[in-house]
C-alpha positions as CSV (number, residue, x, y, z in Angstrom):
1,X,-1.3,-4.8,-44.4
2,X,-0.6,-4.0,-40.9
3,X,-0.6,-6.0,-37.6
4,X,-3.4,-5.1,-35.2
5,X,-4.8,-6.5,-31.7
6,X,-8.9,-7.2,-32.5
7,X,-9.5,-4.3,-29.8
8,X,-8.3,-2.5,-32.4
9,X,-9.4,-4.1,-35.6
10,X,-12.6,-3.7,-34.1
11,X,-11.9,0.5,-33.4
12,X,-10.6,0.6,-37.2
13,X,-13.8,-1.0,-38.3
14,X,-16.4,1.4,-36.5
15,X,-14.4,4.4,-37.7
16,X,-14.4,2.7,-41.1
17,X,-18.3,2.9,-40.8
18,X,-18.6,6.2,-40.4
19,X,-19.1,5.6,-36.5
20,X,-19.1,9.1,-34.8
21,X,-19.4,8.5,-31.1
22,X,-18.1,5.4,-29.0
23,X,-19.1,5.3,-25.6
24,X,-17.9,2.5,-23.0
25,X,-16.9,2.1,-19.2
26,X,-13.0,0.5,-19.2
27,X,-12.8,-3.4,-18.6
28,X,-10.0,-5.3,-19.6
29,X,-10.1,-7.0,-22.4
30,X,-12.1,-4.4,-24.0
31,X,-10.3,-1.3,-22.6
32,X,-8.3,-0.4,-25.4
33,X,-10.7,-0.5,-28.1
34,X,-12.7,2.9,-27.5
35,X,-8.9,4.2,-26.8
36,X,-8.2,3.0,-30.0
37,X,-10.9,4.6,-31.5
38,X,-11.1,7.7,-29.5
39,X,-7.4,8.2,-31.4
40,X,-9.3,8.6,-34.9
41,X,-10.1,11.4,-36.9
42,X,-13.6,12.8,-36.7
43,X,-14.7,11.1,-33.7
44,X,-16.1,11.7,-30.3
45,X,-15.3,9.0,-27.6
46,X,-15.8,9.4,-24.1
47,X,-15.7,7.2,-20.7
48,X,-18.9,6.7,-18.9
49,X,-19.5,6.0,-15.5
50,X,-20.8,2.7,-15.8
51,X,-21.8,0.4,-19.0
52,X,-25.4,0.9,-18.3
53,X,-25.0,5.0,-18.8
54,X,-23.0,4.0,-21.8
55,X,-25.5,1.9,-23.6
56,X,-28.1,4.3,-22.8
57,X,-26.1,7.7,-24.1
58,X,-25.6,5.2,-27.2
59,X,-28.9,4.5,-27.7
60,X,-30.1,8.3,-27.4
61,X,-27.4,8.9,-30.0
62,X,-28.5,6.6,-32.6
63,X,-31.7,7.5,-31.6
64,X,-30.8,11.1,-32.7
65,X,-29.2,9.4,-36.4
66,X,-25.7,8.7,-35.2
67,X,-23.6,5.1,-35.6
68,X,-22.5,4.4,-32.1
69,X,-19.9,2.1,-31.2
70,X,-20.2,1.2,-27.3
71,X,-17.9,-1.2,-25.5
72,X,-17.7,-3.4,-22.1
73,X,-16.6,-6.7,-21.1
74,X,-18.8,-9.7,-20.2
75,X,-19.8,-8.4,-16.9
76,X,-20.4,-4.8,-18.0
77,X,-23.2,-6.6,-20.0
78,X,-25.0,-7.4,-16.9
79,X,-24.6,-3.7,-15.6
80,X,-26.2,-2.8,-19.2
81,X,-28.6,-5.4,-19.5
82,X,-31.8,-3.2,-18.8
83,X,-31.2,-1.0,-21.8
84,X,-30.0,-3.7,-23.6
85,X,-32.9,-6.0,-23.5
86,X,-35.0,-2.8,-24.0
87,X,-33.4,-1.5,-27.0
88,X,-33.9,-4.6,-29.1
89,X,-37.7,-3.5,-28.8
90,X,-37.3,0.1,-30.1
91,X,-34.3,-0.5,-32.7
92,X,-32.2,1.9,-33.7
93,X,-31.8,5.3,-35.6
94,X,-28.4,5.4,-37.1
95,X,-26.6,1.7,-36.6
96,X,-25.5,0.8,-32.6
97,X,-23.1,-2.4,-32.7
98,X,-22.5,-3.1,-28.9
99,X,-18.8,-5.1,-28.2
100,X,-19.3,-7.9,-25.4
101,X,-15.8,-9.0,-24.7
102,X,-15.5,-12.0,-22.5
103,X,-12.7,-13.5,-20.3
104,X,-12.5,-17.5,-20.4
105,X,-10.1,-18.6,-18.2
106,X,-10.6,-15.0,-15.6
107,X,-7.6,-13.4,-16.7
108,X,-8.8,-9.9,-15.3
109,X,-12.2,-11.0,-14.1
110,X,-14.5,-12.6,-11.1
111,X,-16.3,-15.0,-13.2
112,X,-17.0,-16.8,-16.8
113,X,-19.6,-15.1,-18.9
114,X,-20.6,-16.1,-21.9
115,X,-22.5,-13.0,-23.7
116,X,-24.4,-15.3,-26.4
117,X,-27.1,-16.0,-24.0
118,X,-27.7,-12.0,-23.7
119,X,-27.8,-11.9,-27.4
120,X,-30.4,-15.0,-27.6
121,X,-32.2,-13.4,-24.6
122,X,-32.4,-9.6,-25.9
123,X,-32.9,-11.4,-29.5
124,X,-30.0,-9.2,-31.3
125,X,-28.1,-10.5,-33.7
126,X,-24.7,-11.6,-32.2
127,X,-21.3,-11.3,-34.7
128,X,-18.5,-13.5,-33.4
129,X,-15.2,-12.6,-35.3
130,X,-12.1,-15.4,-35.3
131,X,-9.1,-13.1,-35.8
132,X,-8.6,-9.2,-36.2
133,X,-9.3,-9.4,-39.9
134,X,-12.9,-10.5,-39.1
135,X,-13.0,-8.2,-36.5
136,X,-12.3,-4.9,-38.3
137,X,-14.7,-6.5,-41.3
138,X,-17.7,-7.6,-39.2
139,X,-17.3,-4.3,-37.1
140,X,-17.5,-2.4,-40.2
141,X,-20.5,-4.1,-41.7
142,X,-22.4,-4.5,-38.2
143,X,-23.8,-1.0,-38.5
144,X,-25.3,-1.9,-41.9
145,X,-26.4,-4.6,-40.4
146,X,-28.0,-2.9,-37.8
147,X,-30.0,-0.5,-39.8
148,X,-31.1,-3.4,-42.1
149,X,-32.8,-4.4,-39.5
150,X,-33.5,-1.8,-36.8
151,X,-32.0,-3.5,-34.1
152,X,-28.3,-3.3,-31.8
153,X,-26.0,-5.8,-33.2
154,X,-23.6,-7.3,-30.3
155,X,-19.8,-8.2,-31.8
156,X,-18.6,-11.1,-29.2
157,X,-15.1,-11.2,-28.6
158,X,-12.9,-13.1,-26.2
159,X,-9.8,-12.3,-24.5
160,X,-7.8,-14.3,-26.9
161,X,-9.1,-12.1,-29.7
162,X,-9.0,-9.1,-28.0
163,X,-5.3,-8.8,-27.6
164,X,-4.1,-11.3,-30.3
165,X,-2.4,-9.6,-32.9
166,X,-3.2,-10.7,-36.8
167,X,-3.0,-9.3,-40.2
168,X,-5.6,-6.6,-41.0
169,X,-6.2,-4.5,-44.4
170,X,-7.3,-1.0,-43.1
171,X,-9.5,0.6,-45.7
172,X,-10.6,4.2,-45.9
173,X,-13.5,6.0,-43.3
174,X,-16.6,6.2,-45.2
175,X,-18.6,9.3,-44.3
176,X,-21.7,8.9,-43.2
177,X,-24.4,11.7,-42.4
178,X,-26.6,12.0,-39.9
179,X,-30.1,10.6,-40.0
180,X,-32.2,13.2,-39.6
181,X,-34.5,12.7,-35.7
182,X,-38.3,12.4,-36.4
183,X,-40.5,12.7,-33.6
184,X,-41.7,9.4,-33.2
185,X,-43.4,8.2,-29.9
186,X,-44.8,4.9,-30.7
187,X,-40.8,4.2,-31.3
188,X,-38.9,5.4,-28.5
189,X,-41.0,5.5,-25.4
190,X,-41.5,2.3,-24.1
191,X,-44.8,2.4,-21.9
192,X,-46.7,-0.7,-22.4
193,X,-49.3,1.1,-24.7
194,X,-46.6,1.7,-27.0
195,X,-44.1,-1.9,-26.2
196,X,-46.8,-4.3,-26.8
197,X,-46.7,-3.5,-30.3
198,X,-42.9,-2.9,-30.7
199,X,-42.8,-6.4,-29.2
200,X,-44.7,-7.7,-32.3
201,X,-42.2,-5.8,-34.6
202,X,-39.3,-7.6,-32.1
203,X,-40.9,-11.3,-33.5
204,X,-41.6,-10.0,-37.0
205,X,-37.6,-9.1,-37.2
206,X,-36.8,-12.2,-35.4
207,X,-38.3,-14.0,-38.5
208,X,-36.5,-11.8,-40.5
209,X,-33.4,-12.4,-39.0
210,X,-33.5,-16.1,-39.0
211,X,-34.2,-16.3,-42.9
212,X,-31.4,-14.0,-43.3
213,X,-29.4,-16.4,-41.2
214,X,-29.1,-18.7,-43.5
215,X,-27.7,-17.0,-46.3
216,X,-25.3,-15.1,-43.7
217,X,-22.3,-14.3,-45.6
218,X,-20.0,-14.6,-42.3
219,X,-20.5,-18.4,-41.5
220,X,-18.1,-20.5,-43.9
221,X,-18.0,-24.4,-43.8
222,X,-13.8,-25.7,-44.1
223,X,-14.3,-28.8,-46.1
224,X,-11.2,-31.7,-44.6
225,X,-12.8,-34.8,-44.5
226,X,-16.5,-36.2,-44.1
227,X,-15.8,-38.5,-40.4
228,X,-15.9,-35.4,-38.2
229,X,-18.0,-32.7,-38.4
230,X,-17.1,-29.4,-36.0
231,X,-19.4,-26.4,-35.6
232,X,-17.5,-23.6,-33.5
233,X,-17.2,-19.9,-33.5
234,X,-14.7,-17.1,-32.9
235,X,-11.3,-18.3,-31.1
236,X,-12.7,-21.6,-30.9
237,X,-12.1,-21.7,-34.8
238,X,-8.3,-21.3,-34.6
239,X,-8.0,-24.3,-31.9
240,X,-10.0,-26.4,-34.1
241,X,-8.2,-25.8,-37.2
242,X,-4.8,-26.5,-35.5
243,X,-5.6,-29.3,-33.4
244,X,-7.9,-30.9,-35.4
245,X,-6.7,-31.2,-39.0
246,X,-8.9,-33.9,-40.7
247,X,-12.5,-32.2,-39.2
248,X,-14.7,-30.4,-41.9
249,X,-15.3,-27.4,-40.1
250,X,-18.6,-25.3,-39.7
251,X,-17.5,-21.8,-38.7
252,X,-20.0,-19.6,-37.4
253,X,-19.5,-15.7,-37.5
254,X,-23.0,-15.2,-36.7
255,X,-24.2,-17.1,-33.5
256,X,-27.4,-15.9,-33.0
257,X,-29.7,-16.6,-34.8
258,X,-27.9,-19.9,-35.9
259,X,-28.8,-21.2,-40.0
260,X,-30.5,-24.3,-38.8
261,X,-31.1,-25.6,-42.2
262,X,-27.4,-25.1,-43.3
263,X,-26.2,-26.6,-40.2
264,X,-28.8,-29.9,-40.9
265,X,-27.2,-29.8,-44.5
266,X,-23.6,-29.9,-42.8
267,X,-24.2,-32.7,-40.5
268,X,-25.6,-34.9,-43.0
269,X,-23.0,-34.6,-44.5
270,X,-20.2,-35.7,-42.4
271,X,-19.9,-39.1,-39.9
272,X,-20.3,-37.5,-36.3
273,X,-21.2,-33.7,-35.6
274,X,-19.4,-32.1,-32.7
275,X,-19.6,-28.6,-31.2
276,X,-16.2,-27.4,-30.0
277,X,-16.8,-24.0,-27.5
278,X,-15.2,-22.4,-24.4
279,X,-16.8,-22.0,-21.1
280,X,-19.9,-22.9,-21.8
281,X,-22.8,-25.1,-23.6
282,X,-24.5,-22.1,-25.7
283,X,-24.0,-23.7,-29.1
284,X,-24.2,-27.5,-28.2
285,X,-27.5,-26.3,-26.8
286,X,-28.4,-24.3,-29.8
287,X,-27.6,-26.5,-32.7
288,X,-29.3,-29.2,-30.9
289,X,-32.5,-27.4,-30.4
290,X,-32.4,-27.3,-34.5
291,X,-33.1,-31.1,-34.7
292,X,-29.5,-31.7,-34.8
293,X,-27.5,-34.6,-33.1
294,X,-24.5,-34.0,-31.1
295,X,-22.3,-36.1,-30.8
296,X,-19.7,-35.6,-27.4
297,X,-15.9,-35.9,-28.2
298,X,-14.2,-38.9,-26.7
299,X,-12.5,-37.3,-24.2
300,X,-14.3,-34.3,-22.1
301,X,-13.1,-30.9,-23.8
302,X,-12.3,-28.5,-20.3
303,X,-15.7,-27.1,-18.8
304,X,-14.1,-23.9,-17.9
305,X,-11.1,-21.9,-19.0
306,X,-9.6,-21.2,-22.8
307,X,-9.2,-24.2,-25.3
308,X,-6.0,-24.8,-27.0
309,X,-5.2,-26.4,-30.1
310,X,-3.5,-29.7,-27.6
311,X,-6.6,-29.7,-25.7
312,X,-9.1,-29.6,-28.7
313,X,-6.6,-32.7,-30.1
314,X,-6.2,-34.7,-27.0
315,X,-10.3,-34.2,-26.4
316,X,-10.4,-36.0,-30.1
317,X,-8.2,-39.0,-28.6
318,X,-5.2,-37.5,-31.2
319,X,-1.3,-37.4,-29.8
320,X,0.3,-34.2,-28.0
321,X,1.4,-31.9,-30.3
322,X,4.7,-30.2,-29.5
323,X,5.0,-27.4,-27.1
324,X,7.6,-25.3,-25.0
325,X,8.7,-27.6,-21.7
326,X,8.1,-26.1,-18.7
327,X,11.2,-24.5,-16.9
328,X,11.8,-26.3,-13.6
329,X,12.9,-24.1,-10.2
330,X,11.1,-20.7,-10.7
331,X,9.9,-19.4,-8.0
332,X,6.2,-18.6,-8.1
333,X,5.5,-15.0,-8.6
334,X,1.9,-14.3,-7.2
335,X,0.4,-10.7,-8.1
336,X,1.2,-8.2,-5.6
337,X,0.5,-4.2,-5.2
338,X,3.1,-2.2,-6.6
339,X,6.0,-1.1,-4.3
340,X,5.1,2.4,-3.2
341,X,0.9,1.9,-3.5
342,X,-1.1,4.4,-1.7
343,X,-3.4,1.2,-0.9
344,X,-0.9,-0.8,0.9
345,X,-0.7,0.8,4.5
346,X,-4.8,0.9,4.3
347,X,-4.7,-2.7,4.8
348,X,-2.2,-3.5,6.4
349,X,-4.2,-1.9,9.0
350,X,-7.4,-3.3,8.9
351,X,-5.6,-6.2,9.1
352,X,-4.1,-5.2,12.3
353,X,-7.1,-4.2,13.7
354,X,-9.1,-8.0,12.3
355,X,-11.4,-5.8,10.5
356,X,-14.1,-7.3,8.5
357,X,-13.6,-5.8,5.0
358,X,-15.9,-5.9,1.9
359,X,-14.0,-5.4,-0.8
360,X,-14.7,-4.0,-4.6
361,X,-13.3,-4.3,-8.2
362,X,-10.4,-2.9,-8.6
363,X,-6.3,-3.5,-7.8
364,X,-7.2,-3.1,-3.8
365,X,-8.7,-6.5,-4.3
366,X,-5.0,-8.0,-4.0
367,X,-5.1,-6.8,-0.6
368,X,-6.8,-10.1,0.0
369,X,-3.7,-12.1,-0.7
370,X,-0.8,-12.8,1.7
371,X,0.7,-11.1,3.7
372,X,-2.0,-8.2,3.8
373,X,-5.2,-11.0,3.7
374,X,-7.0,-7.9,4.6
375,X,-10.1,-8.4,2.2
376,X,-13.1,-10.8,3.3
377,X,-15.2,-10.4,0.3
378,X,-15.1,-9.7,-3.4
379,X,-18.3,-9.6,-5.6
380,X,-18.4,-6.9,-8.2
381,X,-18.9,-2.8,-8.7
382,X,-19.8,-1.4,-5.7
383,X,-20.8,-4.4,-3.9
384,X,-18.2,-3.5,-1.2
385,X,-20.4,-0.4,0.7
386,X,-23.9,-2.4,0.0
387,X,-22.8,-5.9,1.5
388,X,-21.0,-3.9,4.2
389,X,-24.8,-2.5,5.0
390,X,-25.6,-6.1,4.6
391,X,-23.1,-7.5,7.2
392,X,-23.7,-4.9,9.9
393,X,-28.0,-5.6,9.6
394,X,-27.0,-9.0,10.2
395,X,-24.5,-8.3,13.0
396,X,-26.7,-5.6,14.6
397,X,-27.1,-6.3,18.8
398,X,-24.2,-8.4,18.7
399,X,-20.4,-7.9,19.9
400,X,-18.7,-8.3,16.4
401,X,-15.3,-6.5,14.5
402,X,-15.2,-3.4,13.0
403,X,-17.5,-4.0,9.0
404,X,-15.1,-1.8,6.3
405,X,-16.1,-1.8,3.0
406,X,-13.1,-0.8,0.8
407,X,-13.5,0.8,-2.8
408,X,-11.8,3.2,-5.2
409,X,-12.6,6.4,-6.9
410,X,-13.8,4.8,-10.8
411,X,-15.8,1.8,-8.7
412,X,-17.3,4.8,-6.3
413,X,-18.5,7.1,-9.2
414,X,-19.6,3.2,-11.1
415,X,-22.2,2.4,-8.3
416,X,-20.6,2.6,-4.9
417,X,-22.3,6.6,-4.9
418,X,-25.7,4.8,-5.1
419,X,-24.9,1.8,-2.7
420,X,-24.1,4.5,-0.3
421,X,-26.8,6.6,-1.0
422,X,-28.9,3.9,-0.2
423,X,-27.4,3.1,3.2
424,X,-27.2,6.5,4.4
425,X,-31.0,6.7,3.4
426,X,-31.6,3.4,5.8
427,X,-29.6,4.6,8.6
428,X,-27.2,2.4,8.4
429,X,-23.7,2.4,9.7
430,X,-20.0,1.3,9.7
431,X,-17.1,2.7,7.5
432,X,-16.5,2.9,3.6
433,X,-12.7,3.6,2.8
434,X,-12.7,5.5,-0.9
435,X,-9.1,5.2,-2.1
436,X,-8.5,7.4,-4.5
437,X,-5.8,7.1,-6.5
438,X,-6.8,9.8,-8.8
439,X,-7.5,6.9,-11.7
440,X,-8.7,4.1,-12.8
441,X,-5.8,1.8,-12.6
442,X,-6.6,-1.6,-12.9
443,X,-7.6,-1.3,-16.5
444,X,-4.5,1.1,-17.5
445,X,-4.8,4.4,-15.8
446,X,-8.1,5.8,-18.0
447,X,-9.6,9.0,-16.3
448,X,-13.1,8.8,-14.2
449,X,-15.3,12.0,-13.0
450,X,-13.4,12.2,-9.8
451,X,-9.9,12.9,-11.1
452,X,-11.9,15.0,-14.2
453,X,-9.4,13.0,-16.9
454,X,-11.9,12.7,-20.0
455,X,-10.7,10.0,-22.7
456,X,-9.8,12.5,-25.5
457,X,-8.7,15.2,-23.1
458,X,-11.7,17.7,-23.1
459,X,-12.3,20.1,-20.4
460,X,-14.0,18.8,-17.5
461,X,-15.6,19.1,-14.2
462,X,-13.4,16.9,-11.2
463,X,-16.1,15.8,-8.9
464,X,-15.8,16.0,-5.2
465,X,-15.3,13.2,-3.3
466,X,-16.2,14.8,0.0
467,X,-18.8,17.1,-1.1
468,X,-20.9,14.4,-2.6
469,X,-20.7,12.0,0.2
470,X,-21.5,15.4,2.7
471,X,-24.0,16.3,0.0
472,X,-25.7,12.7,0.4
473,X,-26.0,13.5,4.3
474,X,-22.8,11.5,5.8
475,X,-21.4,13.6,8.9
476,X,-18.1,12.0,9.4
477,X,-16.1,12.4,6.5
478,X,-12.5,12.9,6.7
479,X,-9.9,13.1,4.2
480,X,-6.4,11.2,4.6
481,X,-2.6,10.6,3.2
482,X,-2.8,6.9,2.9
483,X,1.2,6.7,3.0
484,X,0.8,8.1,6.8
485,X,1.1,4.8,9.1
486,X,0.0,6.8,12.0
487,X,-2.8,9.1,10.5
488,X,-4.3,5.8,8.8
489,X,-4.2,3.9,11.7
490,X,-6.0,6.7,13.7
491,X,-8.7,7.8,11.0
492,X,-9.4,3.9,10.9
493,X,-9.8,3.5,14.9
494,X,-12.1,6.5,15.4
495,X,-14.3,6.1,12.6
496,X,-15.1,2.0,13.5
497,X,-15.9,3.5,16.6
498,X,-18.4,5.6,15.8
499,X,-21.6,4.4,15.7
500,X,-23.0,6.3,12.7
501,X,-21.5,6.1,8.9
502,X,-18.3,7.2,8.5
503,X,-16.3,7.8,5.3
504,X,-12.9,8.1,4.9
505,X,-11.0,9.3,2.1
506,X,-7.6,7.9,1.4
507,X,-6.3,10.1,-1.6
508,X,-2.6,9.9,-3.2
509,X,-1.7,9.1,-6.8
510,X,-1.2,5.9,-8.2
511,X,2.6,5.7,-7.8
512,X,2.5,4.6,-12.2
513,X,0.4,7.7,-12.6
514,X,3.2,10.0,-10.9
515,X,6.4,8.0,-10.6
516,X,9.1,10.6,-8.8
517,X,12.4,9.9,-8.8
518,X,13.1,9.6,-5.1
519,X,16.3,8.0,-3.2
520,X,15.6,4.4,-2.4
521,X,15.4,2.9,1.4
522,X,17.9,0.2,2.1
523,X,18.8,-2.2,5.2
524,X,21.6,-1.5,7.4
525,X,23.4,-3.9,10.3
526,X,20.7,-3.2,13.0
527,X,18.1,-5.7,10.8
528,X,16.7,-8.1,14.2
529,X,14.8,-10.2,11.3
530,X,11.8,-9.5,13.2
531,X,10.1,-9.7,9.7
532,X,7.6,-6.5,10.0
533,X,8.7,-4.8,6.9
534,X,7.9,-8.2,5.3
535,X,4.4,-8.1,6.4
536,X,3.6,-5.6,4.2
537,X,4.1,-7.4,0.8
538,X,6.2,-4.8,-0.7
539,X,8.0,-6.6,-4.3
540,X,11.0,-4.5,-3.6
541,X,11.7,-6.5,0.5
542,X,13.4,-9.4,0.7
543,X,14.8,-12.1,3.2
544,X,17.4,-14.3,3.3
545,X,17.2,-17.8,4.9
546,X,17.9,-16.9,8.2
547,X,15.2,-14.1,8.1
548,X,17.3,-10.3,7.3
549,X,15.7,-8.3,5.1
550,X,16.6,-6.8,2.3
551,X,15.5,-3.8,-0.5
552,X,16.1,-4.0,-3.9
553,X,17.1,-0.4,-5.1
554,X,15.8,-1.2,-8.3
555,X,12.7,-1.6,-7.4
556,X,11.9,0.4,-4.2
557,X,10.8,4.1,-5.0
558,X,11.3,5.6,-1.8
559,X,7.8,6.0,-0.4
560,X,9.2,5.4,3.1
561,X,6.2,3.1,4.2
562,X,8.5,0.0,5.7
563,X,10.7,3.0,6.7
564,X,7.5,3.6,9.6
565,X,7.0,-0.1,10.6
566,X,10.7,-0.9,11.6
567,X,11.2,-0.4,15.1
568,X,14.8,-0.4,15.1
569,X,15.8,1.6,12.4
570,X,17.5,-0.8,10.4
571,X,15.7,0.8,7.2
572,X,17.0,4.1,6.6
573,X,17.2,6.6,3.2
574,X,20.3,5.5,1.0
């Protein structure tokens, strides 16, 4: 027995199956589980440059007889949705089980998803496991599953699965050959001479699937009491059992297709049928559109966010249960760049300079918050160079600020290269920062084709920033130390002013990627409290009441940024 996160119950189960090639993009809170499996024996794992390239090298290698694991979080689903959708019409060759894992709540994200619509969209069955147990065993089977019946099988996880850490029994890798490829056109190559009839194998299987449904041997009904009925599914499960001791409980591992004529059996046989979910109405919704009434709970459960066992209770009109009081005094600790960040003196000025700046995915986007406030926009992968385009067609003829769009090396080589490509092909202008911190940092430092880091540590190519963008046709490309106050400040000034494209590329490592041990900066007696250092949100500067500033040694790493905003040299080397 051993202790494992579902990230990587869910690794252990694929490489149980036999899986021999996981494929993913990183996005927290499904990062570590192709980590965790690109650690196995006998396996080939490998970071993509987007979830859409994933799901389609997956789907060429089960195409070619191979079980494929391939992994993403809730929005990576909507980058991958066109071979998703796709791939539930030509099936499969050796099993493909796709991980959606989504983020009630936003811990690391811009929005609540909730990936059993794409399932009941693409029509693929959809697994939803409700610890890491159920996450290594319905991992493991999934690729049965999906060779049963020719089709991708999506796993849904949420963050509270993801990275919770429960009792697992690891079992032993069975082998499993490769399927031998067979030409088969009518299969694989989607034209519309060829799709119309895959679509009627797609219904024929949907039949198939919803018979199969009801004898699903991952849905399990709790039996408490016969008043309250609950149907619910994956982390829901653990709130309900917690908060809601006396409720017979209808626990779905599969969501889609739902066993309508177990579920009509289960809510005949209690008082009142509720559905208890997070985020969304995807089951209510469902279960109802079996015949089935619904009753709402007493109290509204949250419309957004994670349940908890005291909010699934206090829904039902039950007393608080106990919980941790809250410490009074702390100060609030909002999320800040790291001391020493190669992105920090980027915005601090384009703030100076009242830039508009489109921003991208990524850490940069904290350059938004106080005291930077640098970043006007946020949207998703590679949005920041496209809406920047966007923003100067609509400006175009007036007297407006400089339009920067802001994005890193991963999100570049994700779909900023084609945003850009498709600017520079309209003529557009303005200025698009790259800053490269040589990784992909946001979702634990994982390697991308412009810093040539491959998951398992194969040889690579490093791409070229500048060379692609010169090889797309963009003139004015210049290359920059982003911890150089005056060189960033310059670069920024003449390329706004130019009134073609310009691309600038700040490159220094991410200071966790290459900590050095360097002598830290401290304050001496000629501190004015002018508060200038301050403005550059640096964790490691402080200020007393009266407004001196201070560095904590322990946490400054001696980049020397404040060091080049102080105009009275009260910050100086220890």
């Amino acid at each position: 027995m051993e202790l494992m996160s579902g990230n990587e119950a869910i690794a252990q189960g694929a490489w149980e199956a036999g899986c021999a090639i996981g494929v993913a993009y990183p996005g927290t809170p499904s990062t570590e589980t192709l980590e965790a499996f690109g650690r196995k024996e006998g396996v080939y794992a490998e970071w993509c440059v987007n979830e859409k390239v994933a799901l389609e090298v997956g789907v060429g290698a089960s195409a070619a007889g191979a079980r494929v694991l391939a992994t993403m979080k809730h929005v990576g689903v909507n980058v991958a949705a066109d071979p998703l959708f796709t791939a539930a019409y030509t099936g499969v060759g050796g099993g493909l089980v796709i991980l959606a894992a989504d983020d009630p709540g936003m811990y690391s994200s811009q929005n609540e998803q909730d990936s059993h619509y794409y399932a009941q969209a693409a029509a693929v069955p959809c697994l939803d496991p409700a610890d890491s147990a159920e996450a290594l065993r319905f991992t493991r089977e999934a690729f049965d599953l999906s060779e049963r019946f020719d089709v991708p099988v999506m796993l849904r996880s949420s963050v509270r699965i993801s990275h919770t850490k429960t009792p697992v029994e690891p079992g032993a890798r069975t082998e499993r050959p490769l399927v031998p490829y067979e030409k088969n056109p009518a299969k694989w190559v989607m034209m519309p001479a060829f799709a119309k009839p895959r679509r009627a194998v797609q219904l024929e299987r949907i039949d198939a699937l919803r018979a199969w449904a009801e004898e699903c041997p991952y849905n399990e009904v709790v039996r408490r009491g016969s008043d309250i009925g609950v149907v619910c599914a994956g982390a829901a499960y653990q709130h309900v059992v917690e908060g809601l001791s006396e409720a017979s409980v209808f626990k779905l591992g599969l969501t889609w297709p739902l066993p309508a004529a177990a579920l009509a059996d289960f809510a005949d046989s209690v008082e009142r049928l509720y559905v208890v979910e997070e985020g969304s109405a995807y089951l209510a919704d469902a279960v109802r559109a079996c015949g089935i009434a619904v009753s709402e709970p007493p109290c509204p459960l949250p419309r957004a966010g994670e349940l908890s066992p005291g909010l699934v209770r206090a829904a039902f009109g039950g007393a608080a249960l106990p919980h941790a009081p809250a410490v009074e005094g702390l100060p609030a600790r909002p999320p800040a760049l790291c001391p020493g960040c190669p992105h920090r003196l980027v915005f601090k000025e384009l703030a100076r300079m009242r830039a508009i700046v489109t921003g991208d995915i990524g850490c940069y986007t904290l350059g938004a918050l106080p005291p930077l406030a640098a970043m006007d926009t946020t949207v998703d992968m590679g949005a920041s160079v496209s809406m920047a385009h966007g923003f100067e067609l609509a400006l175009a003829g007036t007297e407006h600020r400089p339009v920067v769009a802001v994005i890193g090396d991963s999100t570049f080589a994700h779909s900023g290269l084609s945003s850009l490509i498709s600017t520079v092909y309209n003529c557009g202008a303005g200025t698009v920062c790259v800053l490269d911190n040589r990784t992909t940092a946001m979702t634990g430092r994982q390697g991308n084709p412009f810093n040539g880091v491959t998951l398992q540590g194969r040889p690579s190519r490093e791409l070229h920033i500048e060379a692609v963008v010169a090889a797309i046709g963009v003139e004015d490309v210049r290359t920059v130390d982003p911890n150089d106050a005056a060189a960033v400040r310059a670069a920024l000034k003449e390329a706004t002013a130019a009134d073609d494209i310009s691309v600038i590329v700040f490159r220094s490592p991410c200071v966790l990627l290459e900590r050095k041990a360097a002598r830290p900066f401290w304050v001496n007696g000629s501190c004015t409290a002018c508060g200038s250092c301050a403005t550059l949100g640096c964790p490691a500067i402080a200020r007393d009441e009266s407004g001196v500033a201070s560095i904590d040694t322990g946490l400054c790493i001696g980049c020397g940024q404040c060091e080049q905003y102080c105009r009275f040299n009260a910050i100086v080397l220890e």
